[in-house]
DOKE-775083 format. One record per residue: residue in one letter; y, z, x of N, C-alpha, C in turn; residue number from 0. Coordinates in Angstrom, 3 decimals. Example, Ala and Ser with C-alpha at 12.3 -4.5 7.8 and 13.67 -1.06 7.14 Angstrom:
<rs>
[r "A", [-5.690, 7.800, 13.190], [-4.500, 7.800, 12.300], [-3.300, 7.800, 13.200], 0],
[r "S", [-2.250, 7.080, 12.850], [-1.060, 7.140, 13.670], [0.030, 7.870, 12.900], 1],
</rs>
This chain:
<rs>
[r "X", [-1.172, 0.000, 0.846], [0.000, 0.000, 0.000], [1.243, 0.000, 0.897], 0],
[r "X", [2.528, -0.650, 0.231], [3.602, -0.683, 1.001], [4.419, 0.405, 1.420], 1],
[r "X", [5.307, 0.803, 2.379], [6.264, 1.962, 2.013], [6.705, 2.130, 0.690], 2],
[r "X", [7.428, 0.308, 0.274], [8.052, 1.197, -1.073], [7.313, 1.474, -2.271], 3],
[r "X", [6.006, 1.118, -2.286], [4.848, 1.556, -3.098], [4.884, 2.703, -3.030], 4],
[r "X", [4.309, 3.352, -2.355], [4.329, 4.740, -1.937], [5.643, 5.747, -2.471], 5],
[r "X", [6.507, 4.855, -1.992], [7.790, 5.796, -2.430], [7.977, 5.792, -3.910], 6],
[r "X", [7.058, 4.748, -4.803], [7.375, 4.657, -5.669], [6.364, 5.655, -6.650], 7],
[r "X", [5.240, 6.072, -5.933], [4.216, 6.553, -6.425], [4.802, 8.047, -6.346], 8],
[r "X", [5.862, 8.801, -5.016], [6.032, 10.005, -5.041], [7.034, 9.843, -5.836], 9],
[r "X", [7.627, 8.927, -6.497], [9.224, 9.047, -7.788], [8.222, 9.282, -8.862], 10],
[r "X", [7.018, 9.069, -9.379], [6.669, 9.090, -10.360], [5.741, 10.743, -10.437], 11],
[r "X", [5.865, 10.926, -9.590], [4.728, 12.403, -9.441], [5.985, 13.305, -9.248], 12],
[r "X", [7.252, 12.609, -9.419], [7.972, 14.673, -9.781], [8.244, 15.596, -10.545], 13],
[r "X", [7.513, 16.374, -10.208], [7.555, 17.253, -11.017], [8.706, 18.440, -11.640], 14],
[r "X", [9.097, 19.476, -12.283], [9.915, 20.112, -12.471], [10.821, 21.113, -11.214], 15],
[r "X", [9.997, 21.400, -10.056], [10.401, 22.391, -9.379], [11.347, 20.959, -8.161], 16],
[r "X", [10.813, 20.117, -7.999], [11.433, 19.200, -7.218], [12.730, 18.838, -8.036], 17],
[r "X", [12.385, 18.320, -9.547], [13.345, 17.778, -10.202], [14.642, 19.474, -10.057], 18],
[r "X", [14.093, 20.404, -10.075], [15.331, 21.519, -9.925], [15.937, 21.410, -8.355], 19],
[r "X", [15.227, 21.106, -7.672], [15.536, 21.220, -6.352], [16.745, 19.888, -6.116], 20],
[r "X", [16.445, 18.899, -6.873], [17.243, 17.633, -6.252], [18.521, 18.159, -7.581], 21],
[r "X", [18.363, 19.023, -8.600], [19.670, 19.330, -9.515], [20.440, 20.007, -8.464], 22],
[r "X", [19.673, 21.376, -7.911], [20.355, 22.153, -7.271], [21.599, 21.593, -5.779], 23],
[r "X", [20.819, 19.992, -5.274], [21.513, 19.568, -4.550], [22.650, 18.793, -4.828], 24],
[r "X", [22.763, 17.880, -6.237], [23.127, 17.260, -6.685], [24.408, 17.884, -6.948], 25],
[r "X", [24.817, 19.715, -7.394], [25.349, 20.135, -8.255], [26.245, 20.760, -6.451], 26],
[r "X", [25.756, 21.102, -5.367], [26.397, 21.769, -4.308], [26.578, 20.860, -3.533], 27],
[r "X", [25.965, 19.860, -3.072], [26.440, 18.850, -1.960], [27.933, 18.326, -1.716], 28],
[r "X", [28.294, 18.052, -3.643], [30.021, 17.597, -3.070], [30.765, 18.832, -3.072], 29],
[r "X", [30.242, 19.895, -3.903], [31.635, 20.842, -3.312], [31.295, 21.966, -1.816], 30],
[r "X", [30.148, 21.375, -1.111], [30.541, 21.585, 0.677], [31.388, 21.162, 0.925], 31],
[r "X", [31.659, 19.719, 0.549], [32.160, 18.531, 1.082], [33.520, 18.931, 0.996], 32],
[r "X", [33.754, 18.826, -0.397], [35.495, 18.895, -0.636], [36.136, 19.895, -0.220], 33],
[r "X", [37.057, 19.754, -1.040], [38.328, 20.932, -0.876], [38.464, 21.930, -2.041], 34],
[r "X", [37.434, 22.343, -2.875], [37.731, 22.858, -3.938], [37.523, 24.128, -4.042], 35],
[r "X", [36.363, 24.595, -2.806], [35.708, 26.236, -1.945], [36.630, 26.349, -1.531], 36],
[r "X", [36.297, 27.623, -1.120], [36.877, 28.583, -0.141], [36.069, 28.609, 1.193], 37],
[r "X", [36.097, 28.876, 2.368], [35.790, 28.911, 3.404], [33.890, 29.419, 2.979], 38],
[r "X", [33.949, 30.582, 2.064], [32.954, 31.479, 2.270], [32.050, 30.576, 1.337], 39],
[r "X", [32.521, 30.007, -0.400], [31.663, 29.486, -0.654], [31.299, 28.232, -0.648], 40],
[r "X", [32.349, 27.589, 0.491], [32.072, 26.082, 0.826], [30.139, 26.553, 1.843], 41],
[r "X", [30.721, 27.817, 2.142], [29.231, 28.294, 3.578], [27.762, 28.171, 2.507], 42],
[r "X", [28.286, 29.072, 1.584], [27.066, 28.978, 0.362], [26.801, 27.969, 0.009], 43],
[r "X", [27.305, 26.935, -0.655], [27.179, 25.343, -1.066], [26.445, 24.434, 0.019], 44],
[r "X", [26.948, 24.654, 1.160], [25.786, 24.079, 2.296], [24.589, 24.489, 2.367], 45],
[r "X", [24.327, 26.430, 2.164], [23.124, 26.338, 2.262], [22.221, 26.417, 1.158], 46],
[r "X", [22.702, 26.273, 0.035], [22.244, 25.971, -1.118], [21.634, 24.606, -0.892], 47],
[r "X", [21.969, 23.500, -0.171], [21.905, 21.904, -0.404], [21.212, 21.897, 0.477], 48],
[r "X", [21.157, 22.708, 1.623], [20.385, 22.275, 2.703], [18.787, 22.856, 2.511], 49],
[r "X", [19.340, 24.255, 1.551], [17.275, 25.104, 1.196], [16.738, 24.243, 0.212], 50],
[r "X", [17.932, 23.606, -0.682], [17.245, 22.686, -1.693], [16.918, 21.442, -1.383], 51],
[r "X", [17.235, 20.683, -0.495], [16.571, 19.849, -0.602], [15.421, 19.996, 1.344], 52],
[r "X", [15.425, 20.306, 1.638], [13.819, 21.254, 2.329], [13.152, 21.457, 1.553], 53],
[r "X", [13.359, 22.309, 0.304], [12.270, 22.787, -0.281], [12.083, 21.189, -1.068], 54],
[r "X", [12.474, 20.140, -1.358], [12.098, 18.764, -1.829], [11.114, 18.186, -1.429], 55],
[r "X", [11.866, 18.205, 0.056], [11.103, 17.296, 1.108], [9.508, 17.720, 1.206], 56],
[r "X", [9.350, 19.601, 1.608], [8.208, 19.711, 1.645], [7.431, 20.070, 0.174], 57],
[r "X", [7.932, 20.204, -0.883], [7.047, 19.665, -2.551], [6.884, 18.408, -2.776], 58],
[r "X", [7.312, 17.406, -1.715], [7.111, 16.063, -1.767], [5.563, 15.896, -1.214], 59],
[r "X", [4.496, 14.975, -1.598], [3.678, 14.703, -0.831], [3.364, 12.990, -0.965], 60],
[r "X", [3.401, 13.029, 0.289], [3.395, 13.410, 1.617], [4.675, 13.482, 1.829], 61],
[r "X", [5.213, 14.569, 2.321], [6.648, 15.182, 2.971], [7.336, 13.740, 3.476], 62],
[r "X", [6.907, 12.875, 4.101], [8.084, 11.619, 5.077], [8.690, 11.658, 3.839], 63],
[r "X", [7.735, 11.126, 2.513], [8.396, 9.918, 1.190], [9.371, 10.682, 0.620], 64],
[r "X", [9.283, 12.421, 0.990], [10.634, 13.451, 0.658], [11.708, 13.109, 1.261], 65],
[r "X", [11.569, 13.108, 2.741], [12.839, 12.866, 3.834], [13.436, 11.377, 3.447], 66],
[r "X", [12.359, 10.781, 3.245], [13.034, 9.263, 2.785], [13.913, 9.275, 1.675], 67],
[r "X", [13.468, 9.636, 0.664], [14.115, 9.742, -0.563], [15.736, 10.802, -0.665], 68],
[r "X", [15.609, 11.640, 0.607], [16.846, 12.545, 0.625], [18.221, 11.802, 1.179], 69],
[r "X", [17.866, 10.610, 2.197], [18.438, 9.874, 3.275], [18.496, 8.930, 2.412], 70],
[r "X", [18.074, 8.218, 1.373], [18.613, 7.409, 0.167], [19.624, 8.039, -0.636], 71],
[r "X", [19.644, 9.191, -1.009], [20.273, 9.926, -1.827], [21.305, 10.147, -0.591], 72],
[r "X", [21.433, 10.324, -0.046], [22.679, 10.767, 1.455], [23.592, 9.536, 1.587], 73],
[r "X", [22.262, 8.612, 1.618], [23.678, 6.857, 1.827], [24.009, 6.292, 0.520], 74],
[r "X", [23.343, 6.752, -0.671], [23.907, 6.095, -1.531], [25.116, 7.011, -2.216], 75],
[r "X", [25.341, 8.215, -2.038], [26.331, 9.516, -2.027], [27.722, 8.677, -1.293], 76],
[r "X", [26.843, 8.223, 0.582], [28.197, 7.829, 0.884], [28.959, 6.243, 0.452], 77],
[r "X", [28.018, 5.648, 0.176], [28.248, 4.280, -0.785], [29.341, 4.377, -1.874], 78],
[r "X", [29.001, 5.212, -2.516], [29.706, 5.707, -3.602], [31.150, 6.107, -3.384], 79],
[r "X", [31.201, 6.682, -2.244], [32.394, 7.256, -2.012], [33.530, 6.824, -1.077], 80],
[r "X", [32.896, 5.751, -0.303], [33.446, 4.512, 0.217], [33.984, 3.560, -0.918], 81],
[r "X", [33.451, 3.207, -2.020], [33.611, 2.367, -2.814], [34.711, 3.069, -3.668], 82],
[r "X", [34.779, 4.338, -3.691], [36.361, 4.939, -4.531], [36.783, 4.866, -3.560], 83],
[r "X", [37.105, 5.304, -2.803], [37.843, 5.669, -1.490], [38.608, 4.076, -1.232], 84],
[r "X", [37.828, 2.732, -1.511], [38.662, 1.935, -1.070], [39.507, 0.992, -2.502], 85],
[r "X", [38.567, 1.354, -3.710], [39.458, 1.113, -4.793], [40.521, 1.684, -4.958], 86],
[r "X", [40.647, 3.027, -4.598], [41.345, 3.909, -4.894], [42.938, 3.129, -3.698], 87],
[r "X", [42.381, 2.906, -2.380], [43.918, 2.154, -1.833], [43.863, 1.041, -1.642], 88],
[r "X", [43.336, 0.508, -2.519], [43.561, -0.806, -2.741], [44.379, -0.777, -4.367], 89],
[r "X", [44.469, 0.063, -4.905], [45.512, 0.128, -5.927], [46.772, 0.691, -5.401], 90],
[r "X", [46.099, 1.699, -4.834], [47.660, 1.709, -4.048], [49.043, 0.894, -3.334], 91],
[r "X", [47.821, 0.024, -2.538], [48.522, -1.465, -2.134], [48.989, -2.243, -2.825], 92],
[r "X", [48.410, -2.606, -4.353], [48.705, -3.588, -5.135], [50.016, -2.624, -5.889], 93],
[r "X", [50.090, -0.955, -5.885], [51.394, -1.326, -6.907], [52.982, -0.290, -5.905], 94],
[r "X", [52.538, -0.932, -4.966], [53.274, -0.531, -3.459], [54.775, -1.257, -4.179], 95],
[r "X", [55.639, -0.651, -4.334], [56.937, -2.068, -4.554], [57.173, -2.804, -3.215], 96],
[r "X", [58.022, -4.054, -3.345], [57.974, -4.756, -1.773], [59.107, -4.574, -1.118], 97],
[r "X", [59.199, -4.483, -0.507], [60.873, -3.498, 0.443], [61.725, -4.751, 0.474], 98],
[r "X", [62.850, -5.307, -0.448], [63.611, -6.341, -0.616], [64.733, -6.246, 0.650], 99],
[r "X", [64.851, -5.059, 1.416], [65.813, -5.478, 2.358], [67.211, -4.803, 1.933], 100],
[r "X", [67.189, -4.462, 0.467], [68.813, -3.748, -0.094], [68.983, -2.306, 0.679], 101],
[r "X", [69.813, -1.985, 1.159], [70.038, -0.618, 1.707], [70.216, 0.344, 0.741], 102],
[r "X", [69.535, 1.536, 0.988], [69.369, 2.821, 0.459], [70.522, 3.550, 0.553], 103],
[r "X", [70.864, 3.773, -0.401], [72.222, 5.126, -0.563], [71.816, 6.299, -0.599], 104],
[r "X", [71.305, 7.150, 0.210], [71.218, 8.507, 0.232], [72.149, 9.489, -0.474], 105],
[r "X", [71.778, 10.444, -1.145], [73.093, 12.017, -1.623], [72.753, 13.144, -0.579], 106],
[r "X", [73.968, 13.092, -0.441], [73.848, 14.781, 0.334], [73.647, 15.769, -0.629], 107],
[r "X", [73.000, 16.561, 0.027], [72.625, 17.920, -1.220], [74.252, 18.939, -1.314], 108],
[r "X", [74.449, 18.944, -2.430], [75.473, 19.889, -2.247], [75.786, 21.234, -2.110], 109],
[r "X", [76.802, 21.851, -1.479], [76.751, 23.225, -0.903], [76.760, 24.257, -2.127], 110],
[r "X", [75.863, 25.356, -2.173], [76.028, 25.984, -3.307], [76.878, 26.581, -3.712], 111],
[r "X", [78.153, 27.002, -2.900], [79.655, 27.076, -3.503], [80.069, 26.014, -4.538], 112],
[r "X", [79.846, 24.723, -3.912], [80.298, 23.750, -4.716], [79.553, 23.431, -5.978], 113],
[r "X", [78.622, 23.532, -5.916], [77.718, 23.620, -7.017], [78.400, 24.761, -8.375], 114],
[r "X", [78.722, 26.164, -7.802], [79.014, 26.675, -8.526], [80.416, 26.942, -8.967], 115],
[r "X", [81.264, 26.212, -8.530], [82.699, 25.776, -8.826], [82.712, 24.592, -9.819], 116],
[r "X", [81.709, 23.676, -9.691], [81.990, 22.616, -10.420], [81.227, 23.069, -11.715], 117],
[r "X", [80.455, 23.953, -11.967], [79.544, 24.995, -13.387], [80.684, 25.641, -13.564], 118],
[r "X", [81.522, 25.733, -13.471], [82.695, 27.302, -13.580], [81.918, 28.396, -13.496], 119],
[r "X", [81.723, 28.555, -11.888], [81.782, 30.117, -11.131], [80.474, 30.773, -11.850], 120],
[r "X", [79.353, 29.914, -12.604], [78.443, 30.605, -13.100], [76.960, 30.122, -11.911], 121],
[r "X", [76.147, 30.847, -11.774], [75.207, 30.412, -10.710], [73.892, 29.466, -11.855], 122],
[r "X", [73.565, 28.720, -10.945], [72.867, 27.761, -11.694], [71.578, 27.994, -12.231], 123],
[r "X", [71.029, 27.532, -13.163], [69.670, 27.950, -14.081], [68.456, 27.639, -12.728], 124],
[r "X", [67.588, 28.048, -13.055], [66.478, 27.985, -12.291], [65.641, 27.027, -13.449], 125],
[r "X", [64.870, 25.763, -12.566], [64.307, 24.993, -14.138], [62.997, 25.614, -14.236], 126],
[r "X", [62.275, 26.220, -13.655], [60.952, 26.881, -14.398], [61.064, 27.827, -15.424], 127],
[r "X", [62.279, 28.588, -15.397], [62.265, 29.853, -16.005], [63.636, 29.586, -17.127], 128],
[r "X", [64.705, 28.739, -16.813], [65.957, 28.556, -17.345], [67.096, 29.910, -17.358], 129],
[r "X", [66.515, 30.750, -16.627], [67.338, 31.403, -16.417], [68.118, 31.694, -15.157], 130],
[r "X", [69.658, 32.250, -14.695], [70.068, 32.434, -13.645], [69.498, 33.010, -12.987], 131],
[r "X", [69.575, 32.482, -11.211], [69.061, 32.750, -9.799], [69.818, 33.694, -9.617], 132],
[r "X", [69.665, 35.005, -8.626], [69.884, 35.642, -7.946], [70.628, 35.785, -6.595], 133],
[r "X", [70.265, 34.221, -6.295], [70.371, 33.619, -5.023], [72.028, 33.719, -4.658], 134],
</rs>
């Protein structure tokens, strides 16, 4: 039989504790990755992904068609994320405006005396709260 025979014979023999094992990776792998942890449980999320899918590989039999199947799941993860990653600036590019060459008029920020002379002498609202600063 071929490799992908084989590989196709261990997709059809999984059972529940594997099928939890590849949830458990499925559900921690991207938030190692990202930015959405904290230092401590980005640490947990790795080793959550890393006991879960070990424990895959070896409920796989024969164990390779595990490792194989994890390293499919690994490049097609990064497939995926290459493919946003470049839609994502490639829209960017397309709604970029095109720099016509007109010169930019900058404002100076104004001094907060002046600010509050031109309000009559009242200090200015704060916009989160609408009420006067302290400042």
């Amino acid at each position: 039989m071929s490799v992908i025979g084989e590989l196709r014979v261990s997709l059809d023999a999984i059972g529940f504790e594997q099928q939890a094992c590849l949830f458990a990776f499925l559900a921690s792998y991207p938030l190692a990755l990202g930015g959405l942890l904290g230092p401590r449980a980005k640490r947990f999320a790795m080793a959550t992904a890393a006991v879960s899918m070990i424990g895959f590989a070896i409920s796989t039999d024969p164990w390779i068609n595990g490792v194989m199947l994890v390293v499919l799941l690994l490049a097609g993860m990064g497939v995926f994320i290459m493919l946003v990653w470049s839609l994502d600036h490639l829209q960017r590019r397309l709604d970029r405006p095109r720099a016509l060459g007109e010169p930019v008029q900058l404002e100076l920020p104004m001094p907060v005396d002046a600010a509050r002379e031109r309000e009559g002498g009242r200090r200015p609202k704060l916009p989160l709260t609408g009420r006067a600063g302290t400042t």
